[in-house]
NUROVO-357229 format. One record per residue (C-alpha): x negated, y, z. Coordinates in steps of 0.5 Angstrom, whole numbers, padded with zeros to 4 digits, always signed. Layout:
N
XYZ...
//
This chain:
741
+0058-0072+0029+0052-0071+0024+0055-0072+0017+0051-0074+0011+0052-0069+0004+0048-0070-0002+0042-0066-0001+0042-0067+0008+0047-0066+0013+0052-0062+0016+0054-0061+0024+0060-0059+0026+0062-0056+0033+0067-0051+0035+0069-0048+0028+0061-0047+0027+0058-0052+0021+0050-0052+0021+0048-0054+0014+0042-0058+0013+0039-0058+0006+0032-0061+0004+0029-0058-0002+0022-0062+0000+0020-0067+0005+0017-0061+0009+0022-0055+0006+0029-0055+0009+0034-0050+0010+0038-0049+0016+0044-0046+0014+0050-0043+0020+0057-0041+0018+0065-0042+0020+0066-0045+0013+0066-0053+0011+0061-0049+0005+0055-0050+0004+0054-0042+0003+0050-0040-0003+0043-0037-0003+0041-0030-0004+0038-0028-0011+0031-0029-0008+0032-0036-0008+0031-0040-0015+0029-0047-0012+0034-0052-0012+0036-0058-0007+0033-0065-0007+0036-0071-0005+0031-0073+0000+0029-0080+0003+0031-0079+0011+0032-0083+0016+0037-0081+0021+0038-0084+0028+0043-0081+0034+0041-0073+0033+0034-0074+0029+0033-0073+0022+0027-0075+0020+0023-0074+0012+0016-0076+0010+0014-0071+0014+0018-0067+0019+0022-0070+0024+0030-0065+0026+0032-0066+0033+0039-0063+0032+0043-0061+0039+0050-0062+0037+0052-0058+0042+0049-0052+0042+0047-0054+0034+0040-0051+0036+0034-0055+0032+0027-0058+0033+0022-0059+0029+0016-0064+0029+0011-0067+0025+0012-0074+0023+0007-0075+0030+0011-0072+0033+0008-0066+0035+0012-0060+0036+0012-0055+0031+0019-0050+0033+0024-0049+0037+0030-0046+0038+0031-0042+0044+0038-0038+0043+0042-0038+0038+0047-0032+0038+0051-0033+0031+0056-0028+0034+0050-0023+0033+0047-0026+0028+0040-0027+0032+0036-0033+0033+0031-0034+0038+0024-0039+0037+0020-0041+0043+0012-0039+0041+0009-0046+0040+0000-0043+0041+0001-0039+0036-0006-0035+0035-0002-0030+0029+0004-0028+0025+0003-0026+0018+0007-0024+0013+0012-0020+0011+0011-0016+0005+0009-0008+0005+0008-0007+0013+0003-0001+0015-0001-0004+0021-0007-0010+0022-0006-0017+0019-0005-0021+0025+0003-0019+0027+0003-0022+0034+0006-0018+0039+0008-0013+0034+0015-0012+0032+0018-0010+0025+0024-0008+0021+0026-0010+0013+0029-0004+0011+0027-0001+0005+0025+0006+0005+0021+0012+0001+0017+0014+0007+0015+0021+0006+0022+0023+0005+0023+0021+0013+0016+0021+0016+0010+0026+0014+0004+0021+0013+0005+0013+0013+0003+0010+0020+0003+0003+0024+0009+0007+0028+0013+0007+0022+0017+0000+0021+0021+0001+0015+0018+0001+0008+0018+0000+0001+0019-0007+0001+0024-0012+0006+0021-0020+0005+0023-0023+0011+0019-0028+0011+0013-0030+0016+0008-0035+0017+0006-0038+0024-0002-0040+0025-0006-0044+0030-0011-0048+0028-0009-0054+0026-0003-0052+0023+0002-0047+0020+0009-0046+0018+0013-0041+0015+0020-0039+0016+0024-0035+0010+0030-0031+0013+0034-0030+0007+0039-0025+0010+0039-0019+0005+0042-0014+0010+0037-0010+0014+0033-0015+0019+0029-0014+0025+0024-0018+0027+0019-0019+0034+0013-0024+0035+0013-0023+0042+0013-0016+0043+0018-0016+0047+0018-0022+0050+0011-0027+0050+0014-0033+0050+0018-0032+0043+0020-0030+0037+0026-0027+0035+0029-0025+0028+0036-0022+0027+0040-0019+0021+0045-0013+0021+0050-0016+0018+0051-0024+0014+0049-0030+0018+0044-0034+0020+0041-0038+0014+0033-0039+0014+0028-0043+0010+0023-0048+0014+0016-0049+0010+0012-0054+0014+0003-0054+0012+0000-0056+0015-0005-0052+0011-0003-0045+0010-0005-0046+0002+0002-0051+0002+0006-0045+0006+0005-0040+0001+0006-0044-0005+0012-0048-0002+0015-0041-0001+0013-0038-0008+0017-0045-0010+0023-0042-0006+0023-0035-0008+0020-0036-0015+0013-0033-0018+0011-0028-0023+0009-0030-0031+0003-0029-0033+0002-0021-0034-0002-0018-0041-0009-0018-0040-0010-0011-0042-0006-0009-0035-0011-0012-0031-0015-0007-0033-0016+0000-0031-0010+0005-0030-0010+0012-0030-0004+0017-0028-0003+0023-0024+0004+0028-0022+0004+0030-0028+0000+0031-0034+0004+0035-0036+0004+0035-0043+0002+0032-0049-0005+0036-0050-0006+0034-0043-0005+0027-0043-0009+0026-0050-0015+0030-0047-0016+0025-0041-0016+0019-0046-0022+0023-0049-0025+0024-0043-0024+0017-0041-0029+0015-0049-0034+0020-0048-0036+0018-0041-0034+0011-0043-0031+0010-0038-0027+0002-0039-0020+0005-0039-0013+0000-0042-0007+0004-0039-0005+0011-0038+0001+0014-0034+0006+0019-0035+0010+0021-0029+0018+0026-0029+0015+0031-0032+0015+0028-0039+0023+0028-0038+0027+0034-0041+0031+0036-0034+0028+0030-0031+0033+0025-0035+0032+0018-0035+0031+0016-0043+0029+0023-0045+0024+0026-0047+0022+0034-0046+0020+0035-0054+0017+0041-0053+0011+0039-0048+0012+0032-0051+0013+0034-0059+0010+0029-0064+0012+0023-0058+0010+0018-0063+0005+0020-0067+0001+0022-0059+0002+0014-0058+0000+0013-0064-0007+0016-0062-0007+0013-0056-0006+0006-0059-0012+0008-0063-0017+0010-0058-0015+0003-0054-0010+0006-0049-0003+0003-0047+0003+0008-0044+0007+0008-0039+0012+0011-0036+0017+0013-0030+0023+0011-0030+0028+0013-0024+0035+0010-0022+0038+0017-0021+0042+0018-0027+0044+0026-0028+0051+0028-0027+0052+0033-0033+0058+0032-0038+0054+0030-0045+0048+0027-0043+0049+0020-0045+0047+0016-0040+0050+0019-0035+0057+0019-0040+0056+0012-0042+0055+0009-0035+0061+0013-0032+0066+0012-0039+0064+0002-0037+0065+0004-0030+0057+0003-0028+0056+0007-0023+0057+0006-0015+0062+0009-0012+0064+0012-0005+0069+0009-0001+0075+0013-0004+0072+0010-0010+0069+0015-0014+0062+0016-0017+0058+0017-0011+0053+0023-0012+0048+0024-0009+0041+0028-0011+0034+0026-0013+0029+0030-0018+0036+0031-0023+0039+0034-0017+0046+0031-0017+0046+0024-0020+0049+0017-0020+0047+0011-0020+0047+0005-0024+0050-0001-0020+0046-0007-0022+0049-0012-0018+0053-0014-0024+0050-0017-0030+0053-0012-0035+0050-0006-0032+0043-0011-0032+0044-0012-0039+0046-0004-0041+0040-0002-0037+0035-0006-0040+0037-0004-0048+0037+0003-0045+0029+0002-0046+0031+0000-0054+0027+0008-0056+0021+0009-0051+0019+0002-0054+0021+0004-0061+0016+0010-0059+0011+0006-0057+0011+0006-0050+0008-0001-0047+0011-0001-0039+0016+0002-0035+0013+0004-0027+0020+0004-0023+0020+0010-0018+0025+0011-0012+0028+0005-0013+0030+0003-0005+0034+0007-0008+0032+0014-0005+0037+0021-0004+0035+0027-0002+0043+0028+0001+0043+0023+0007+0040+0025+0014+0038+0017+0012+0035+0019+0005+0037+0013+0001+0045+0012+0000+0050+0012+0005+0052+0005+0007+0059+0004+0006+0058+0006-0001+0061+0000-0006+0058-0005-0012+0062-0009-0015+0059-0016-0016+0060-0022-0023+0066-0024-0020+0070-0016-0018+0069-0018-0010+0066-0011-0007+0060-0011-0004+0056-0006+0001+0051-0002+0000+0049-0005+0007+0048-0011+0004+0045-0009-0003+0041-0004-0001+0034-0009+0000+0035-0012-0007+0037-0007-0012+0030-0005-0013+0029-0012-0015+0035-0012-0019+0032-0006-0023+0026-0010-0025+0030-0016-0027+0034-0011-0032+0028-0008-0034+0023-0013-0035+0029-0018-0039+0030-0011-0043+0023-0011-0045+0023-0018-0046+0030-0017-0050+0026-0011-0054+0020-0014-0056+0019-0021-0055+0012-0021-0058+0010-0018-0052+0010-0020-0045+0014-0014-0041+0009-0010-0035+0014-0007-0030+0012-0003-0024+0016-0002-0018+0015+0001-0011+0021-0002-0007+0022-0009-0008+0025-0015-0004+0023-0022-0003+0023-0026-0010+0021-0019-0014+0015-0022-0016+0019-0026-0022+0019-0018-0025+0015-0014-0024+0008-0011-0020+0008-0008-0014+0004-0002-0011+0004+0001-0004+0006+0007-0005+0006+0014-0004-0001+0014+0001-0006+0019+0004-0012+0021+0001-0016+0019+0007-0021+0014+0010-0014+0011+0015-0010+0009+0009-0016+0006+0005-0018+0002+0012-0010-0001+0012-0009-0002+0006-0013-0009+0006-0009-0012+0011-0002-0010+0007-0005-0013+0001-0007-0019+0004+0000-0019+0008+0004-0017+0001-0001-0024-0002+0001-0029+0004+0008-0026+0002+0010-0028-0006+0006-0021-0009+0000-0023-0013+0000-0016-0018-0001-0012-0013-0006-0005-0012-0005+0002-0009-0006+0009-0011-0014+0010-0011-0017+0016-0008-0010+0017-0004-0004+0020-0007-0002+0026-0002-0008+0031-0001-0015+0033-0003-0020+0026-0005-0027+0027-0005-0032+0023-0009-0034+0018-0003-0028+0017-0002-0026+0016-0009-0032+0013-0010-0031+0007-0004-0024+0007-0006-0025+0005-0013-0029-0001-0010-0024-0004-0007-0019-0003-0013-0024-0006-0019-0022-0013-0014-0015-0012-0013-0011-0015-0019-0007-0008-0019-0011-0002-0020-0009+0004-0022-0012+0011-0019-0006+0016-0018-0006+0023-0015+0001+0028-0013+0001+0035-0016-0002+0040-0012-0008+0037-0011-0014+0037-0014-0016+0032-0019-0019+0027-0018-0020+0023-0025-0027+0019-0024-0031+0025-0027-0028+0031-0022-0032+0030-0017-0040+0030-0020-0045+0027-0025-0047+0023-0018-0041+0020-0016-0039+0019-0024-0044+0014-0025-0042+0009-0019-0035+0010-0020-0036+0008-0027-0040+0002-0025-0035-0002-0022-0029+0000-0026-0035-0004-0031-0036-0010-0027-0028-0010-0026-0028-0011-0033-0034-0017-0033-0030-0021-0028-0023-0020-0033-0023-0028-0034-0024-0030-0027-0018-0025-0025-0014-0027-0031-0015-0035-0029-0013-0032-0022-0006-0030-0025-0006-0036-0028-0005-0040-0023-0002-0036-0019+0004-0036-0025+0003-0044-0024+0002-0045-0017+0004-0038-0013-0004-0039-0010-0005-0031-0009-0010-0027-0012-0013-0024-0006-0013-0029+0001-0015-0027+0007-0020-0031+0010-0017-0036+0014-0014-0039+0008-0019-0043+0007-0022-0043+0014-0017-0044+0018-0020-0048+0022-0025-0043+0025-0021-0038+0030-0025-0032+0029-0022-0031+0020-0016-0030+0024-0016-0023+0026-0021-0019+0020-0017-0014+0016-0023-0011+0013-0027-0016+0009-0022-0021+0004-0023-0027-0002-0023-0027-0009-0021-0033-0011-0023-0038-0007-0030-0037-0007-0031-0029-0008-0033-0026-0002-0031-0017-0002-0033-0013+0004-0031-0005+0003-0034+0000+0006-0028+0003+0010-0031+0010+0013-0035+0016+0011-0041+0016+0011-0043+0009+0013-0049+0005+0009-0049-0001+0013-0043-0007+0015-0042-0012+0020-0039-0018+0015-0037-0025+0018-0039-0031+0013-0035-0037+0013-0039-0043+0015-0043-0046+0008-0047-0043+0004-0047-0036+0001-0050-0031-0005-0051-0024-0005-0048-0022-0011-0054-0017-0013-0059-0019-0009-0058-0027-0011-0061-0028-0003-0059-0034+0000-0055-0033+0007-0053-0040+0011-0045-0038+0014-0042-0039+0021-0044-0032+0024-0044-0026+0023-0048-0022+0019-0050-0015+0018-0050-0013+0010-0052-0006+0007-0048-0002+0004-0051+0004+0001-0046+0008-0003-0047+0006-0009-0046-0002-0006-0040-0005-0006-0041-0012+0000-0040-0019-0005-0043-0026-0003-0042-0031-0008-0041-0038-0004-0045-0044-0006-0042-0049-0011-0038-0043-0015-0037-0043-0021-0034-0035-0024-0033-0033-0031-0037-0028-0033-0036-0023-0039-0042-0020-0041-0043-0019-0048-0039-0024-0049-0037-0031-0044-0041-0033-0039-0041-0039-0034-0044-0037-0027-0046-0043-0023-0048-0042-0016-0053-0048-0014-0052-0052-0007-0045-0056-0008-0041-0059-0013-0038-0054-0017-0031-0055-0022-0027-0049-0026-0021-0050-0030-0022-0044-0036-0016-0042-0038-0015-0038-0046-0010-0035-0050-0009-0029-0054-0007-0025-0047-0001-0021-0050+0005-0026-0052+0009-0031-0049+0006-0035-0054+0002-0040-0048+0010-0043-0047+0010-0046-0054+0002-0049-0051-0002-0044-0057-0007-0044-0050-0014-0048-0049-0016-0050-0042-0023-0054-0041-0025-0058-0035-0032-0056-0032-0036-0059-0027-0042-0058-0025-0047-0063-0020-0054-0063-0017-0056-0070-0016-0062-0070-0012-0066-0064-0016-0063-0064-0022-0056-0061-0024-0051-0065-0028-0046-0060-0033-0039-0064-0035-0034-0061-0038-0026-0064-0041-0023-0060-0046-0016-0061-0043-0012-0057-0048-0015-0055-0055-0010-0050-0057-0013-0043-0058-0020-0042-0060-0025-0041-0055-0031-0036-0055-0038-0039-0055-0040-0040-0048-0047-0039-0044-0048-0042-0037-0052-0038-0032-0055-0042-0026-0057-0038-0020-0061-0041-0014-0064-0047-0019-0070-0045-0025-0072-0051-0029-0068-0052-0035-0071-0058-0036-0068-0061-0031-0062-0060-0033-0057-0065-0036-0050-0065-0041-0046-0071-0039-0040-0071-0044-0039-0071-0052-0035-0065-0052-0040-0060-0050-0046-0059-0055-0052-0057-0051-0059-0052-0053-0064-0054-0049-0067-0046-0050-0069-0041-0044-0061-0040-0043-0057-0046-0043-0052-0046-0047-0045-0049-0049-0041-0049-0055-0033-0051-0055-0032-0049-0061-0031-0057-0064
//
């Protein structure tokens, strides 16, 4: 019998309860156990149910939008629209192994999945969530290896005229299989834990990633400045090092906000000190970066030393932070200290005296803390992380596995990092990095892909896995460019920082034993291209920071692939080497060496090339040149982009109604929550031949800079008309706005 509860239905058979919990009309929870509970969530999820109109007859269940066939039997599901087309289907159930089989439904791809090394479509691929330092277990990342930095278990089911997606929220090592065993199905299990998952109905993918990000939460709008460009290296390694790169950086003028400082600042490699011989004067170096413009960050590993007077390590064993082993003692394992402890954030106390542990390194004028090794790595282990059967303690004193923790420690370091700096200075909103992660760690903290190659292969992959990772929660997201392991050159670098002045986070990184490859290593030639699009990264600074924007409100990624906003058109499904930027900004890297032309696939509509300005009607393929210092772009007609040049710009692209909401504040505190922001509505017409500007100003909470329109594709001014009182127009060979009441 289907019994109602507050938030859905509960169905009984044999002792196995299947909770059914609505948290929308088109997301609903299924959710297996033999208690008569409605179990909890993991910590990925922070959305909460909702009393939802249903209407019930016999074994269906029916919302707004979907229609729960329910086997009372078998407590297998189907899952229709409200026309009555199949959506999905179980095919079997193993609740004993923990495993679920999904009939396929004419799905032409599966995405999603977070960091996964391979091609965007994952059909007839197989995967498992086990978060892992990949170099610690294999030579070179490859398509072979199927553990990475990051577990999200989560996936999206696309044909053209639908999508959904499916959430598994099971923390333990799972194991996905999109029709690589069998044609007919998808199956996901888990090591441990239940069958409990999330179903996210589109139809449009745009609604499934948003509804997802809903679910599992979205990241808080990051400092400007951290969108800037990044510099680090293993390691500078002391003072005068660091201090020459920043000065480099001016006299070049290469545009440069952040520079990193990896293990080797640290005396012995621990945590929350400082080596004051290669790092004397700590603040007073900070205080001359700070003047030069540059912000510091530093590394921060899990791995706590194991030495009798080194506070941290002596703290956390006197409160009893630290995991321990089966015989419950203080598990030792080994990372860059050697033997080491490590801190057991699954409880809120441990969370809260990690976070103050970074009290000094602000003090000291540290702005950002990069989270390494956090799946957590160990060096002791055949597996090269910890032991399964070690123990954390929860809130409430029960034991708990590594088994199950595993996944999600990672993100409970970013959570006590980031609420630590929030703790520390409220004034600044915090910038955590992180390597591992779990699905939800967008809420804390940026991500980056990794310890990758300094080859062509790693730069190629590396578009799939931002798409995948965008599809999946993670917006703030880059890799090390130029390659972290191995020798750059200046092509690659060259093309690679292409790639990276548009992805939201972007960072060139390199390992010690390589040759350097700051932008200035490889000849006067390169120098100049590589400084050129570091440039342009930062003239499209407001169009990146309004991304975030509304990534922080909506969980709309930053970088899409292009089926999703052409999801209709069959032939975006399978492209790994072109993406969006926005909605309206085409990017087309150059992946290979020595390769100055592309072919590029143009969405139907109309397109600029950004450069050239010529106009270039979509729904077929081009071929696009792409000298080296050329980076692919095209514009779509009817795009409004912010500009900075010389102060803010408005670059309209004539062909269709454009709008743009344009988002200010003061880019560094949280000071947008109390409304300190301003917000103005544009939209901009042509009307037969002529174009019609309007603009709303939603929100006047922060001063806004002058503003010019740049109108590409249409040259009379004079046919050009203001429609509003709110904006003040001069009718000069530019055209002008000026928001400044």
């Amino acid at each position: 019998m289907i019994k109602k509860t507050t938030y859905g239905y509960t169905i009984e058979n044999n002792n196995v309860f299947l909770d059914i919990v609505f948290y929308g009309d088109d997301i609903v929870r299924f959710s297996y156990s033999k208690e008569n509970k409605l179990p909890k969530t993991s910590i990925a999820v922070i959305a909460k149910p909702k009393k939802i109109d249903c209407e019930i007859e016999n074994n269906n269940i029916s919302t707004d939008k979907l229609k729960i066939n329910i086997d009372e039997e078998t407590l297998k599901v189907s899952i229709y629209d409200k026309n009555g087309n199949l959506l999905n289907k179980d095919k079997n159930l193993d609740l004993n192994n923990i495993s679920l089989e999904k009939f396929m439904n004419d799905e032409k791809g599966f995405y999603g999945m977070g960091e996964k090394f391979g091609f965007i479509n994952q059909i007839d691929t197989d995967t498992v969530n086990w978060n892992n330092d990949v170099l610690a277990n294999s030579d070179i990342h490859t398509s072979i290896i199927k553990e990475y930095h990051t577990a999200v278990p989560f996936y999206i089911g696309l044909k053209e005229d639908l999508a959904y997606g499916i959430y598994f929220d099971n923390t333990f090592k799972t194991h996905f299989d999109f029709g690589k065993e069998k044609k007919d199905r998808v199956k996901f299990k888990a090591d441990g834990g239940r069958i409990d998952y999330f179903f996210i109905y589109g139809p449009e993918i745009s609604n499934v990633v948003r509804n997802y990000s809903y679910i599992t939460g979205r990241m808080p709008l990051p400092r400007k400045d951290f969108l800037g460009y990044h510099q680090c290296r293993w390691s500078y390694e002391n003072k005068e090092e660091l201090l020459e790169v920043a000065r480099r950086m001016k006299k070049e003028n290469i545009p440069c906000d952040v520079l990193y400082l990896d293990i080797d600042y640290m005396k012995d490699y621990k945590v929350f000190t400082i080596d004051d011989e290669k790092f004397s004067e700590f603040k007073e170096m900070n205080d001359e970066l700070k003047q030069m413009g540059f912000k510091l960050v530093v590394i921060i590993d899990p791995g706590v030393k194991k030495e009798e007077g080194y506070k941290v390590f002596d703290e956390g064993k006197e409160k009893d932070y630290f995991i321990k082993d089966k015989n419950d003692d203080i598990y030792i394992g080994e990372v860059w200290p050697g033997d080491s402890a490590f801190p057991d954030f699954l409880r809120n106390d441990v969370k809260k005296w990690w976070g103050e542990l970074h009290k000094e390194l602000i003090d000291l004028g540290v702005e950002g803390i990069w989270n390494d090794m956090n799946e957590p790595a160990d060096f002791s282990t055949d597996s090269k992380t910890l032991p399964l059967d070690t123990i954390h303690i929860d809130n409430d004193g029960n034991e708990r596995t590594h088994s199950e923790i595993h996944n999600i420690y990672a993100m409970l370091e970013a959570e006590a990092s980031y609420k630590g700096l929030k703790e520390i200075d409220a004034k600044k909103r915090p910038f955590i990095l992180t390597r591992a992660a779990f699905a939800g760690t967008q809420r804390y903290s940026a991500l980056w892909t990794g310890d990758n190659e300094s080859v062509w292969e790693h730069l190629e992959a590396s578009i799939p896995m931002y798409l995948n990772l965008s599809l999946s929660g993670f917006s703030f997201i880059g890799g090390d460019v130029g390659g972290f392991n191995g020798d750059s050159n200046g092509e690659l670098l060259t093309r690679w920082t292409q790639l990276g002045a548009f992805t939201p986070f972007f960072r060139n990184h390199s390992a010690k034993g390589t040759i350097n490859q700051e932008p200035w290593c490889f000849g006067r030639d390169y120098l100049k291209v590589i400084k050129d699009y570091i440039s342009l990264r930062y003239k499209f600074m407001t169009y990146l920071y309004n991304l975030m924007r509304d990534n922080s409100l909506t969980g709309e990624p930053v970088l899409r692939p292009l089926f999703y906003h052409y999801q209709e058109d069959e032939k975006t499904y399978d492209i790994n080497d072109q993406f969006l930027y926005g909605e309206n900004i085409m990017i087309c890297p150059i992946t290979k060496p020595r390769t100055y032309k592309r072919m590029v696939y143009l969405p139907e509509g109309k397109w600029y090339d950004y450069f050239t300005k010529e106009i270039i009607e979509g729904g077929k393929y081009i071929i696009a040149d792409a000298p080296l210092e050329k980076l692919p772009i095209y514009i779509k007609a009817g795009a409004i982009i912010p500009i900075d040049n010389n102060g803010l710009e408005i670059h309209y692209y004539y062909g269709l109604e454009g709008k743009y909401k344009l988002y200010i504040d003061d880019s560094l505190s949280f000071d947008y929550e109390k409304g300190k922001y301003s917000e103005v509505e544009l939209n901009i017409k042509p009307d037969t031949d002529n174009i019609i500007v309007k603009g709303q100003i939603l929100k006047d909470g922060y001063e806004f800079p002058n503003i010019k329109i740049v109108i590409h594709g249409f040259v009379d001014a004079s046919k050009v008309t203001i429609d509003g009182d709110e904006l003040n127009f001069n009718k000069e060979k530019e055209l002008y706005l000026n928001i400044n009441k």
